[in-house]
ZADO-1210 file (C-alpha; in nm, 4 decimals, padded with zeros to 6 digits):
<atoms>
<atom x="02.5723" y="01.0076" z="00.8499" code="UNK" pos="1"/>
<atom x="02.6257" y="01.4101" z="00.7256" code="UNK" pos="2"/>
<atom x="02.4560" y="01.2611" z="00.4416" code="UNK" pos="3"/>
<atom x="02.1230" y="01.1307" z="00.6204" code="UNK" pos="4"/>
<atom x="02.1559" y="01.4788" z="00.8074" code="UNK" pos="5"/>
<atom x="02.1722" y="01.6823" z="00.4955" code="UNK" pos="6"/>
<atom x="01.8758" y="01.5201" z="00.3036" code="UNK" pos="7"/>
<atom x="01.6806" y="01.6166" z="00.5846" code="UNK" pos="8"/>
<atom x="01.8050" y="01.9662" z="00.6508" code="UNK" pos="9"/>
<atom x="01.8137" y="02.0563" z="00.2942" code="UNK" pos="10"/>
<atom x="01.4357" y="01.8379" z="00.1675" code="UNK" pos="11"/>
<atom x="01.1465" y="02.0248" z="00.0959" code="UNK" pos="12"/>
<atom x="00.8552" y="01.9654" z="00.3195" code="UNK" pos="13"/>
<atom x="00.6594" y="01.8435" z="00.0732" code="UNK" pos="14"/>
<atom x="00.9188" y="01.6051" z="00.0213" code="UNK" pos="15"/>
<atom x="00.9424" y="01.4590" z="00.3477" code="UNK" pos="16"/>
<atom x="00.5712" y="01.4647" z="00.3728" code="UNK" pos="17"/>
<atom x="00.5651" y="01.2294" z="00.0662" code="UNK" pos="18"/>
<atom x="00.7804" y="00.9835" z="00.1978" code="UNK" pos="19"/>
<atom x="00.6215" y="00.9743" z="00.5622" code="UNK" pos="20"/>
<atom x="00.3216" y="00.9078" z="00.3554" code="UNK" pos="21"/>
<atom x="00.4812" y="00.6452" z="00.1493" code="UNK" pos="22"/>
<atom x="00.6775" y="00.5058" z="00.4798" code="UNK" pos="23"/>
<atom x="00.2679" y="00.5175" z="00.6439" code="UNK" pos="24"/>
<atom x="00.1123" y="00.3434" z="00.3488" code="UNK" pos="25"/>
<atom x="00.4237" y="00.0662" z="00.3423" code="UNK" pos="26"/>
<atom x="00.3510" y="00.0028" z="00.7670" code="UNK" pos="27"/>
<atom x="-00.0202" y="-00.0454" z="00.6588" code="UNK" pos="28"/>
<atom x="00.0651" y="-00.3251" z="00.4624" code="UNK" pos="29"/>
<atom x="00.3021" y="-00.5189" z="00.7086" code="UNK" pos="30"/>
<atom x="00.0634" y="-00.4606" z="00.9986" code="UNK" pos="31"/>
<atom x="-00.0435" y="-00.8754" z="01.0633" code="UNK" pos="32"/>
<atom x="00.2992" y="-01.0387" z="01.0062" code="UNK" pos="33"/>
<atom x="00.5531" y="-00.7714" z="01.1727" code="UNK" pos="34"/>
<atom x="00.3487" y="-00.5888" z="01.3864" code="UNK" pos="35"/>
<atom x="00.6995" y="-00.4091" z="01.5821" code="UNK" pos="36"/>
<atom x="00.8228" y="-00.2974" z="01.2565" code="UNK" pos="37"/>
<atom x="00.4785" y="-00.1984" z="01.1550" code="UNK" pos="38"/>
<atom x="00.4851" y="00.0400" z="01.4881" code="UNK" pos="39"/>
<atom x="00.8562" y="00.1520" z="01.4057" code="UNK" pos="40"/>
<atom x="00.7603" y="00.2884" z="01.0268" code="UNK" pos="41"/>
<atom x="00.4414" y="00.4274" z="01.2082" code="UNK" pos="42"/>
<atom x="00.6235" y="00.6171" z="01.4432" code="UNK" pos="43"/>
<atom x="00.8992" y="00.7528" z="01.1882" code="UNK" pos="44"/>
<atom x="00.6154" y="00.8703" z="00.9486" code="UNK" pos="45"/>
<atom x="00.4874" y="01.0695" z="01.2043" code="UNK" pos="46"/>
<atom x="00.8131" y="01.2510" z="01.2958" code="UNK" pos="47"/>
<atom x="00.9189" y="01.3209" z="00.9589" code="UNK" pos="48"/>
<atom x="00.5542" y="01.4465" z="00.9017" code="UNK" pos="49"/>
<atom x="00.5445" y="01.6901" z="01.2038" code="UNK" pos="50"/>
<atom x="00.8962" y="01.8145" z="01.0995" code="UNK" pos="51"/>
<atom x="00.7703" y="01.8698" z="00.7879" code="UNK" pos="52"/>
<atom x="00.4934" y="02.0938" z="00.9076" code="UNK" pos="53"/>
<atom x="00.6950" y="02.2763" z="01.1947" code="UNK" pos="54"/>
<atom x="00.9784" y="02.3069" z="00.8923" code="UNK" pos="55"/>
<atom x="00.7323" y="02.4702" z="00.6415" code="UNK" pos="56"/>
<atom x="00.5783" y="02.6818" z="00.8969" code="UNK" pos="57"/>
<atom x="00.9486" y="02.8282" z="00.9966" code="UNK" pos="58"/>
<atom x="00.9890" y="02.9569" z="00.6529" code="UNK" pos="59"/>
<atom x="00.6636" y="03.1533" z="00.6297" code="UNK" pos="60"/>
</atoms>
């Protein structure tokens, strides 16, 4: 777990932005057959996105 918590605290946004937009792209392909899962990568793109952009923003 202080792993997880550490990749996070110590990523570069642009970094995390590249993988919600890798997790995105992944949901957009599972959309038909799984569509809860499809929601569930949706939804965690999203937050590491906007954590992203309220992390880069805090170190400006």
């Amino acid at each position: 777990m202080n792993k997880a918590l550490s990749f996070f605290t110590e990523a570069t946004p642009l970094k995390l932005v590249l993988i919600s937009f890798i997790l995105s792209g992944i949901a957009h392909f599972i959309e038909k057959p799984l569509p809860s899962i499809f929601l569930g990568l949706r939804l965690i793109g999203f937050l590491l996105f906007i954590y992203a952009v309220i992390k880069y923003f805090n170190k400006k």
